[in-house]
C-alpha atoms as a printed R data frame, in Angstrom:
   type eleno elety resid chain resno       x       y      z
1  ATOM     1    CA   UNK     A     1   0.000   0.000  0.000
2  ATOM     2    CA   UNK     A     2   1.363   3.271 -1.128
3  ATOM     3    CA   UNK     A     3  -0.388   6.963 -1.133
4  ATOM     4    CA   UNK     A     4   1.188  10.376 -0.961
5  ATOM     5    CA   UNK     A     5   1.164   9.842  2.564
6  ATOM     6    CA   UNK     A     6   2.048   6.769  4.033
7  ATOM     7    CA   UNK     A     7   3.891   3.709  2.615
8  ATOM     8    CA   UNK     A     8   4.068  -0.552  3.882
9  ATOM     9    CA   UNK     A     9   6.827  -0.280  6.507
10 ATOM    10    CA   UNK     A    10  10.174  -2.103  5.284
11 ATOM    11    CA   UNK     A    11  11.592  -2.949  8.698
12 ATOM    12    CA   UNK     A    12  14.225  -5.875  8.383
13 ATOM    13    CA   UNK     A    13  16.536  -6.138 11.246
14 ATOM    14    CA   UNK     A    14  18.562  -9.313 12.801
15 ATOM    15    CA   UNK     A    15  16.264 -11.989 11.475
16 ATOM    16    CA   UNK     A    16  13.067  -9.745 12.433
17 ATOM    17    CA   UNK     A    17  11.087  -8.204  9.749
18 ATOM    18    CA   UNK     A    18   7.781  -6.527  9.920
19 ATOM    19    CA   UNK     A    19   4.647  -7.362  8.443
20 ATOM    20    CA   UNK     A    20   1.666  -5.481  9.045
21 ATOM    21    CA   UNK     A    21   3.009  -4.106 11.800
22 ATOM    22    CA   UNK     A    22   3.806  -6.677 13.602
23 ATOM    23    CA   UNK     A    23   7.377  -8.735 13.781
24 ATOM    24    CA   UNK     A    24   8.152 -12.065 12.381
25 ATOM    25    CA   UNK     A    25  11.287 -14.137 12.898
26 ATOM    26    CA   UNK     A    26  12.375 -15.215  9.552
27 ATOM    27    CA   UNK     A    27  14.626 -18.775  9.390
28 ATOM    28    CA   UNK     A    28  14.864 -20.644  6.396
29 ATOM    29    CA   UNK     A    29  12.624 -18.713  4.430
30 ATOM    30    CA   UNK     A    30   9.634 -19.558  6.595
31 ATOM    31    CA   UNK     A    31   8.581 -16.422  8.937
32 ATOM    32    CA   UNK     A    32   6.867 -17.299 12.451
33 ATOM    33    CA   UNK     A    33   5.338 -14.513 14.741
34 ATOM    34    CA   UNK     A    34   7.573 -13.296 17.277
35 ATOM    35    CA   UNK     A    35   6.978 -14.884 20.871
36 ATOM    36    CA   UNK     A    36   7.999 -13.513 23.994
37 ATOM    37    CA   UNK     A    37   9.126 -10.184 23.443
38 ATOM    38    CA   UNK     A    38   7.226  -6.797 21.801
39 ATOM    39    CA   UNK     A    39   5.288  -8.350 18.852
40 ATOM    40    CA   UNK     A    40   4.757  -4.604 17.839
41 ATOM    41    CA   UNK     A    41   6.996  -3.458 15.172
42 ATOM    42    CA   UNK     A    42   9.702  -0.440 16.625
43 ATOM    43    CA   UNK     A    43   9.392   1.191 12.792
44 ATOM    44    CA   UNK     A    44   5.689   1.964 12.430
45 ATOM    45    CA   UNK     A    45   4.536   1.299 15.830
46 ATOM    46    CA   UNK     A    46   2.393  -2.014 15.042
47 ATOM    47    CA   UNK     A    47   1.075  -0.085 12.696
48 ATOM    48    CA   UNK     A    48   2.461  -1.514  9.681
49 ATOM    49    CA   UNK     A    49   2.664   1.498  7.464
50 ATOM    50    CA   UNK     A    50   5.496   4.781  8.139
51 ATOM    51    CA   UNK     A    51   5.087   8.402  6.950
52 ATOM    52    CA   UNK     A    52   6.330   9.925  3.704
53 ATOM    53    CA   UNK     A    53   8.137  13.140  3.982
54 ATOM    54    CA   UNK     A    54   5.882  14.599  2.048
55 ATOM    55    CA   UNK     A    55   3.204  13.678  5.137
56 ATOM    56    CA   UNK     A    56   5.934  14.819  7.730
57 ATOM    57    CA   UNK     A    57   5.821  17.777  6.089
58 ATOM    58    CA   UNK     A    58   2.403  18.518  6.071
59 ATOM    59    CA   UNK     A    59   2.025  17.820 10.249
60 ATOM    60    CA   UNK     A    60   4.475  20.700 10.555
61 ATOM    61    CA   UNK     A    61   2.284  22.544  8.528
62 ATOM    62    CA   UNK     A    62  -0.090  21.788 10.075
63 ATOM    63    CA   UNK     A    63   1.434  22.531 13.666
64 ATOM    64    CA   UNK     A    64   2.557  25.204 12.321
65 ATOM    65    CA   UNK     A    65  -0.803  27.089 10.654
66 ATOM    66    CA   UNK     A    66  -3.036  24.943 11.014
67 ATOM    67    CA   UNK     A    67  -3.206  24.792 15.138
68 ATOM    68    CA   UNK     A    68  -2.827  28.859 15.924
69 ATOM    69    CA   UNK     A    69  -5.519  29.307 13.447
70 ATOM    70    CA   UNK     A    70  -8.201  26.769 14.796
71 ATOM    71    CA   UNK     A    71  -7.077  27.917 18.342
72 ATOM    72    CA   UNK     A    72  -8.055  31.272 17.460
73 ATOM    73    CA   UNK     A    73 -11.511  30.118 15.595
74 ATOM    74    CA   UNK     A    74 -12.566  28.011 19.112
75 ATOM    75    CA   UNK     A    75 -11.777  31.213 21.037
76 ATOM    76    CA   UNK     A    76 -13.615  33.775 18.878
77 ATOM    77    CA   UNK     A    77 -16.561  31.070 18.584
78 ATOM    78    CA   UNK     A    78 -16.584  30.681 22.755
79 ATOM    79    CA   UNK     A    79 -16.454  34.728 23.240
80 ATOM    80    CA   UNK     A    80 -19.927  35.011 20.819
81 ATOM    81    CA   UNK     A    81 -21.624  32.168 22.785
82 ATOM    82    CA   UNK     A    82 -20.666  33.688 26.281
């Protein structure tokens, strides 16, 4: 799964790799859930999908702009109902 936001997480590390967001112990080709430890995959979070940078781009924005400005709208909105 791929958009403009998000895409499948790729996380392969020591024998671990994640699928769907959560980890799978890979030996002989064969993977097997992970038992016994975090089954939750440290790259997305369980999950299984990681932001673009065009997405981490557009939370900043969104920080940014977006949070001052709908701050402001509540406020003005409470003072007219008051």
């Amino acid at each position: 799964m791929t958009t403009d936001f998000v895409t499948k997480c790729c996380y392969i590390m020591g024998g671990l790799q994640c699928e769907n967001g959560l980890l799978y112990h890979v030996s002989n080709g064969d993977p097997a859930l992970l038992e016994g430890a975090s089954l939750q995959c440290p790259g997305c979070d369980g999950r299984g999908v990681t932001l673009t940078p065009l997405a981490k781009q557009f939370i900043v924005f969104l920080q940014t702009h977006g949070r001052p400005f709908l701050r402001e709208l509540i406020q003005d909105i409470m003072e007219e109902q008051t």
